[in-house]
Wavefront OBJ file of the C-alpha trace (Angstrom):
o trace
v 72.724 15.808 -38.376
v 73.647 16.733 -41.872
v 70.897 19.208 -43.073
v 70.842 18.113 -46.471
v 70.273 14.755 -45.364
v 67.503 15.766 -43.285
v 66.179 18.649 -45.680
v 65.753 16.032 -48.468
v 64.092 13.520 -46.101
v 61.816 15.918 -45.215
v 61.049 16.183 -49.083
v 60.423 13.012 -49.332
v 58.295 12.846 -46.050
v 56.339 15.449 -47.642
v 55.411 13.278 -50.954
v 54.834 10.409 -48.654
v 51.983 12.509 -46.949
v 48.849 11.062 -47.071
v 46.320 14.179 -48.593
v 49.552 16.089 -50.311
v 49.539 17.298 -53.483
v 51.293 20.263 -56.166
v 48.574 22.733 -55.215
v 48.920 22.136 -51.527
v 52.860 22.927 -52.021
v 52.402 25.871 -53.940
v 50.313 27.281 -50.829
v 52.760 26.674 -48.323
v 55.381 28.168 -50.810
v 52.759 31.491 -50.774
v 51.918 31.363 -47.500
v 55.377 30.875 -45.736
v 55.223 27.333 -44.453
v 58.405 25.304 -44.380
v 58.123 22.050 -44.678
v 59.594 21.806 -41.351
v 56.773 23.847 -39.971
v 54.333 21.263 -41.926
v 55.736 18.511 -39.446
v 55.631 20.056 -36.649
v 52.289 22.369 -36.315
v 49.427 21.247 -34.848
v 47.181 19.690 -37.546
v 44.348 22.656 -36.905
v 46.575 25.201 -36.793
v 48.200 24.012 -40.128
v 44.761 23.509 -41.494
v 43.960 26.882 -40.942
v 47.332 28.515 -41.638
v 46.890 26.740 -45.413
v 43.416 27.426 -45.348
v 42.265 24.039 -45.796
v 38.986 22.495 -44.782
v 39.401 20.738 -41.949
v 37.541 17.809 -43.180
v 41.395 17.259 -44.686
v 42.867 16.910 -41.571
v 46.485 16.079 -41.941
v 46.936 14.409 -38.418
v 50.254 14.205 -36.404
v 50.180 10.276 -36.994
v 49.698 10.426 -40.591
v 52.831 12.975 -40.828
v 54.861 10.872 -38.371
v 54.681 7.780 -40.177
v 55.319 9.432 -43.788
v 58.873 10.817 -41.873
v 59.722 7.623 -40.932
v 58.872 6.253 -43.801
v 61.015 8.969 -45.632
v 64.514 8.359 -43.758
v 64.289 4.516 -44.559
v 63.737 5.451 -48.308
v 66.690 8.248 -47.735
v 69.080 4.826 -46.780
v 67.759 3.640 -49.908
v 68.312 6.458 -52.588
v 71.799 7.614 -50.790
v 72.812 3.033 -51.351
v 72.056 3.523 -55.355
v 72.413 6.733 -55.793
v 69.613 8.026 -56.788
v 68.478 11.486 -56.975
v 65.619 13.234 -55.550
v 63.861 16.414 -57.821
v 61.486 18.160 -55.487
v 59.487 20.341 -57.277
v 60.745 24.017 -55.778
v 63.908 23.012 -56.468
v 65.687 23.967 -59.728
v 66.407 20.761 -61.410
v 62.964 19.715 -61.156
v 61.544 19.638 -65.220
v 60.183 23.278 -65.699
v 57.071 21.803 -67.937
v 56.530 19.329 -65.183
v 55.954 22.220 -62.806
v 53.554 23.949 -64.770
v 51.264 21.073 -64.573
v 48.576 21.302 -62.080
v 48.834 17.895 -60.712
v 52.682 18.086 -61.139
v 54.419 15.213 -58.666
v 55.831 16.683 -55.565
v 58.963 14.519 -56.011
v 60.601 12.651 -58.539
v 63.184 9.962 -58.234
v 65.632 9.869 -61.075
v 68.256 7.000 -61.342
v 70.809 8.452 -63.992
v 71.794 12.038 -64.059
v 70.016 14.179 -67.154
v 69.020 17.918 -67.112
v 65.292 17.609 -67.242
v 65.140 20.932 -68.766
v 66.929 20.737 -72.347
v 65.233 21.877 -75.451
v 63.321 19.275 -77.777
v 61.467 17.216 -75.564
v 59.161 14.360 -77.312
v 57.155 11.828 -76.203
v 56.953 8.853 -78.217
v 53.801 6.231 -76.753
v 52.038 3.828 -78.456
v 50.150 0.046 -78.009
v 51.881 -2.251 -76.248
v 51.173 -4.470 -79.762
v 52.986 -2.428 -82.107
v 52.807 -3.858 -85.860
v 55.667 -2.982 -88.229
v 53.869 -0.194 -89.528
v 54.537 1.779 -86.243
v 57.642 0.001 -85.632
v 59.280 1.554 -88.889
v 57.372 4.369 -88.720
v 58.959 5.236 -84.819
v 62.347 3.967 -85.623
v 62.525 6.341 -89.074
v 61.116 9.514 -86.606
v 63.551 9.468 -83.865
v 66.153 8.870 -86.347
v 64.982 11.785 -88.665
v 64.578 13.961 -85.837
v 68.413 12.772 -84.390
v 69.658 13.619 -88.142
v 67.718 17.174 -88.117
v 67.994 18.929 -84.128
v 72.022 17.679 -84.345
v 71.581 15.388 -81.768
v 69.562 17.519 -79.376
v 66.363 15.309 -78.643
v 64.847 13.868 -75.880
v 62.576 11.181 -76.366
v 60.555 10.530 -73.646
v 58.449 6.727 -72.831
v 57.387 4.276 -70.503
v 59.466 1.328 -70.650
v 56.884 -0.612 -71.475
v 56.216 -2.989 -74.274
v 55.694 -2.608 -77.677
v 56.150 1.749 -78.867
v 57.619 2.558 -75.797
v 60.606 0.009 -76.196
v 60.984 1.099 -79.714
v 61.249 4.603 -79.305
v 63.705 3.928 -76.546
v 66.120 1.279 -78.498
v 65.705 3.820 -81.519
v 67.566 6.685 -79.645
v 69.853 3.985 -78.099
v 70.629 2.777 -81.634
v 71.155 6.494 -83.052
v 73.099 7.781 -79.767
v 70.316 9.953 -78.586
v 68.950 10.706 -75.060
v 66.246 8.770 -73.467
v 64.204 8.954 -70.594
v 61.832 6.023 -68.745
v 59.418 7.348 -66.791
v 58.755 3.781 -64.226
v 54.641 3.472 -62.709
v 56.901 1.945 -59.624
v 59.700 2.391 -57.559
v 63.176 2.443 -58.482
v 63.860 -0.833 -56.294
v 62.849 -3.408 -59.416
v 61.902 -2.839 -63.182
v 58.663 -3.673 -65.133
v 58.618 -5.746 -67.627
v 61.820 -7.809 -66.147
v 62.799 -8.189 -69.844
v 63.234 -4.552 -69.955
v 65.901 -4.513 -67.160
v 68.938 -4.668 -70.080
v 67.427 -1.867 -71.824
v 67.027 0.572 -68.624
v 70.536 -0.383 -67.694
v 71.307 0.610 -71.561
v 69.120 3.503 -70.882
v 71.337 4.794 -68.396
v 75.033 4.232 -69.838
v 73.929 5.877 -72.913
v 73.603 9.056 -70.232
v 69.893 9.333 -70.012
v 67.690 8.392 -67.051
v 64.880 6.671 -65.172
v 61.871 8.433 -63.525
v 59.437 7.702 -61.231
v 57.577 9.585 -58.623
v 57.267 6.542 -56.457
v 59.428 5.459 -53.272
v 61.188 1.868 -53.335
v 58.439 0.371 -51.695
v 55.666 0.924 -54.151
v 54.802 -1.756 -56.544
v 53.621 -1.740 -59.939
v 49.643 -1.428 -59.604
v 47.308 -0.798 -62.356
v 46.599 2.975 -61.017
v 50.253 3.527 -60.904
v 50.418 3.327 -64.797
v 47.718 5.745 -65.213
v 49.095 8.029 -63.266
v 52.832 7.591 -64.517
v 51.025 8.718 -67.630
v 50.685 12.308 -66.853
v 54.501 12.431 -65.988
v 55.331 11.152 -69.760
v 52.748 13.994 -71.232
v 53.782 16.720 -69.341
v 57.563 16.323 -69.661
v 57.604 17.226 -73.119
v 56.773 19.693 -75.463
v 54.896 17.443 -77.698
v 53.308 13.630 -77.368
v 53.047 11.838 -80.401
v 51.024 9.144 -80.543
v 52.254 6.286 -83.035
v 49.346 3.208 -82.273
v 46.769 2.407 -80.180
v 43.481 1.278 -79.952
v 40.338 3.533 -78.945
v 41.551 3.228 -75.625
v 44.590 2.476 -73.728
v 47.182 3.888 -72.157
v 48.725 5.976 -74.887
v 45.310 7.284 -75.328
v 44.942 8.084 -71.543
v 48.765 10.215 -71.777
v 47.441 11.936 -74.936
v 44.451 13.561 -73.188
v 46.829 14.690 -70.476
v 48.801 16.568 -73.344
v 45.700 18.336 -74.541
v 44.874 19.204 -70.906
v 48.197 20.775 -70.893
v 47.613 22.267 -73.452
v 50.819 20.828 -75.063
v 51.282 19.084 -78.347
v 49.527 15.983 -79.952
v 50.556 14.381 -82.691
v 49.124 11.015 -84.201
v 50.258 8.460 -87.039
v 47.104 7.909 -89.164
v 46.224 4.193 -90.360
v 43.466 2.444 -92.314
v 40.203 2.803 -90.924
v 39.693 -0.595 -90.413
v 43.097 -1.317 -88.335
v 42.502 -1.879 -85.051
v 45.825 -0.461 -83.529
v 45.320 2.635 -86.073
v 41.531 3.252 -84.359
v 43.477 6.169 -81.950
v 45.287 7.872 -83.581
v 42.356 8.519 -86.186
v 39.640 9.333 -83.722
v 42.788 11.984 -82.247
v 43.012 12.857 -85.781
v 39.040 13.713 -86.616
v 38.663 15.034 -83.219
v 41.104 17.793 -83.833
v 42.924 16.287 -80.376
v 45.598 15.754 -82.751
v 47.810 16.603 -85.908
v 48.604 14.176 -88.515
v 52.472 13.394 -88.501
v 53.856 11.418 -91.409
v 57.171 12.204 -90.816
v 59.969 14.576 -89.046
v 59.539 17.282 -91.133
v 55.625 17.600 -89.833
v 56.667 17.384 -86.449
v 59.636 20.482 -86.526
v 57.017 22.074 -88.882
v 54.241 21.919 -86.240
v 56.902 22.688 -83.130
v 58.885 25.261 -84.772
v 61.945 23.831 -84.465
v 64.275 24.334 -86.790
v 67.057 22.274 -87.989
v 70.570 23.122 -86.505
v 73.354 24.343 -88.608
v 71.023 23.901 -91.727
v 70.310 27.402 -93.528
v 66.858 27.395 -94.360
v 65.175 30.290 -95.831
v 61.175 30.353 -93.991
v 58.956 30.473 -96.691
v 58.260 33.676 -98.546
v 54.896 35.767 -97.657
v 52.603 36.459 -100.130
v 52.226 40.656 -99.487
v 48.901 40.723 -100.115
v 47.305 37.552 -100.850
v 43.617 37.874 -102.413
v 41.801 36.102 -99.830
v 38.217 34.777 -100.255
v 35.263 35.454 -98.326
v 35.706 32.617 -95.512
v 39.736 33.107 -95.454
v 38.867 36.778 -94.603
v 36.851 35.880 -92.405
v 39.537 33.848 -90.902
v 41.802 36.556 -90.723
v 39.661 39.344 -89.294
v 38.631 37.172 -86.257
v 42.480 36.392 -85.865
v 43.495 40.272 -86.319
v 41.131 41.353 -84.328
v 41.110 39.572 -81.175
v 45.410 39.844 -81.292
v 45.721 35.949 -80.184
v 46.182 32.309 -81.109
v 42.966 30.586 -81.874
v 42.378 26.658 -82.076
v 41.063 25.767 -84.709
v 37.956 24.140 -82.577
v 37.736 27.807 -81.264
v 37.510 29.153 -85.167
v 34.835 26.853 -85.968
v 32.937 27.542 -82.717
v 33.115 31.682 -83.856
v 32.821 31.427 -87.701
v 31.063 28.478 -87.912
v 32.840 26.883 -90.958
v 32.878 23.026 -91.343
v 36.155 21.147 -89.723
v 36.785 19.665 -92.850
v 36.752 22.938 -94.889
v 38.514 24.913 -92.036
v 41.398 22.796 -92.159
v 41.830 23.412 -95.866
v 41.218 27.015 -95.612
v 43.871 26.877 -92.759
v 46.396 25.279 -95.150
v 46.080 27.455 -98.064
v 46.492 30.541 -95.220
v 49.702 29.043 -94.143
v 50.861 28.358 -97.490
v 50.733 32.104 -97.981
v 52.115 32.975 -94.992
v 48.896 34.532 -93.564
v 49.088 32.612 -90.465
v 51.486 30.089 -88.844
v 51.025 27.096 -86.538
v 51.849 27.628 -82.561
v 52.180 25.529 -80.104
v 49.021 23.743 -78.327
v 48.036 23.024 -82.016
v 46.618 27.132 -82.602
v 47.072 29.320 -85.483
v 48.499 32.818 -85.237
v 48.838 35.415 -87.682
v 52.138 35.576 -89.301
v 54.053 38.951 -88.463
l 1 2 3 4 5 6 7 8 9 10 11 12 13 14 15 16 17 18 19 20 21 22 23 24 25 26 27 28 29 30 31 32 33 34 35 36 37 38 39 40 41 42 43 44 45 46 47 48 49 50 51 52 53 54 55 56 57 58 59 60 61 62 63 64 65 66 67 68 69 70 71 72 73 74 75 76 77 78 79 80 81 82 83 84 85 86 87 88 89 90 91 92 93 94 95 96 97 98 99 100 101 102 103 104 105 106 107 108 109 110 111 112 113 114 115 116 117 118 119 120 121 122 123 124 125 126 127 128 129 130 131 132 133 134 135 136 137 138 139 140 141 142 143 144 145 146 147 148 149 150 151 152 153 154 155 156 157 158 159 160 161 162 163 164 165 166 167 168 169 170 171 172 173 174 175 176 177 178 179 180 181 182 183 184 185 186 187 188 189 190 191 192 193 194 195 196 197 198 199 200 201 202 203 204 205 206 207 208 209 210 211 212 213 214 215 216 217 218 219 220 221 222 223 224 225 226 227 228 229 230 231 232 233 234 235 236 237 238 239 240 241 242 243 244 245 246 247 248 249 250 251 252 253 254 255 256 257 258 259 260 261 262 263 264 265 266 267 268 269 270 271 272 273 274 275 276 277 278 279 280 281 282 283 284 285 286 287 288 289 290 291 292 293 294 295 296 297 298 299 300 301 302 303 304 305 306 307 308 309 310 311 312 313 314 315 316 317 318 319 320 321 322 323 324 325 326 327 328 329 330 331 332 333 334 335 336 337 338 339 340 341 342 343 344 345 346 347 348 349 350 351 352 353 354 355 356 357 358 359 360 361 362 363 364 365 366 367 368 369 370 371 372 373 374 375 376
């Protein structure tokens, strides 16, 4: 038997398992377990070795089935050639892995390295108006013009944002990636199947953590959610409603601790409602355009020469701004700006504007996670 044939079924098998999750492979990992041990030990002795309750009894059956269950999707993947990610392995996406509910396996149709520089999520309502549509289609171009070309942009496939982030890299030669809430066997919306075939001869890729067999159920999109958040650096949120799906992917960013970034709208536009409760909830920074983004990411443009702005040496700061900066010096780390209000008490509102005239003197600058630092 070929071992990597059998090693990656195994993989798969794993996933499969009824129980398994990141955390549960991460203790294996530390406690030497192969996961050709976890298929053959006797469920209490595995229970024990993992130091798992026993209450989470993974029983022979349950493991026997997901392995048979495994080679038939092996037939599958080796027919289309598709290509399994487990997460020890290398090519798995590195700010995948650092989630805590990270998938165990991913199935990518397409071949991409998961782990470039510049990765952006783009979601939005499935009813996009032309406000967002503009507004996407003038960001990932903007962005294209700005990082030379190296951008991800990361979606779901789905209606409305999500097809219009994806056609806007198509149409400016950028990298895409669809992340699918079902297996790689069909795609969902049908419509969509020209644009994941486009997907992939441009050279990106499809994703899913989910074997042929499984269908496209309502959990499955909520869950495909967290893959689109934490494959990226930074989720920007272009639409939505109070709630929704690009709502639900936005709250896995900020319990990532990665990124947010919202279009603001009128008050009184429904698919705008989001994106300004992000906004006033300090969930999220405004974006208006490109620049906002690589300002809030630094990332800075490629073969472009900028100067960064000039510090002022020593600024006269007033009482509150000083107040600002001491907690920041003193405590030698990146604050939120939640975490500066909770300390110092100062009003969101007049924080933020205290924050901006900081940064316009190059007291402090803006980090990642949407924290201030002082400048060095």
């Amino acid at each position: 038997m070929n071992i990597d044939r059998k090693r990656i079924a195994e993989q798969i098998a794993l996933s499969l398992t009824k129980g398994i999750h990141a955390e549960i492979v991460r203790c294996m990992h530390d406690r030497g377990v192969d996961i050709g041990d976890f298929f053959e030990m006797p469920s209490l002795t595995l229970c024990d070795t993992l130091n798992i309750s026993r209450t989470n009894l993974f029983s022979k059956s349950s493991r026997d089935e997901a392995y048979s269950l495994a080679w038939e999707e092996l037939e599958f993947i080796e027919k289309h050639n598709i290509k399994v990610l487990y997460i020890e392995n290398d090519e798995y996406p590195q700010r995948l892995r650092e989630c805590y509910d990270a998938p165990v396996v991913l199935y990518m149709f397409g071949d991409y390295d998961l782990n470039k520089e510049h990765f952006m999520s783009v979601v939005g309502t499935r009813k996009a108006t032309q406000y967002g549509a503009s507004f996407c289609k003038s960001l990932v171009s903007d962005l294209g013009d700005m990082l030379c070309d190296e951008l991800t942009v990361v979606s779901g496939l789905a209606y409305g944002i999500d097809a219009l982030a994806h056609n806007a890299c198509l149409e400016r030669g950028l990298h895409t990636v669809g992340v699918l809430a079902h297996g790689l066997n069909m795609i969902y919306p049908a419509a969509h199947r020209d644009l994941a075939h486009r997907i992939i001869k441009s050279g990106g890729c499809l994703l899913t953590e989910y074997a042929s067999y499984q269908k496209a159920l309502r959990p499955h999109f909520l869950e495909r959610n967290r893959i689109v958040a934490g494959l990226s650096d930074v989720t920007v949120v272009v639409e939505s409603d109070i709630k929704g799906g690009a709502m639900s992917t936005a709250q896995r960013a900020v319990e990532y601790d990665r990124d947010v970034m919202a279009l603001p709208g009128k008050i009184n536009d429904e698919m705008s409602r989001g994106c300004n409760h992000l906004i006033r909830k300090n969930k999220a920074s405004m974006i208006t355009c490109a620049t906002d983004l690589m300002e809030q990411m630094n990332w800075f443009p490629k073969e472009m020469n900028i100067s960064p702005r000039q510090r002022v040496i020593f600024p006269e700061l007033s009482p509150e701004e000083k107040s600002i900066y001491d907690l920041l010096r003193l405590n030698n780390r990146d604050y939120t700006i939640d975490e500066i209000h909770q300390n110092l008490c100062i009003p969101i509102s007049k924080l933020q504007v205290l924050l901006m005239e900081l940064e316009f003197n190059g007291v402090i600058v803006r980090c990642p996670g949407n924290k201030v630092a002082l400048s060095l």
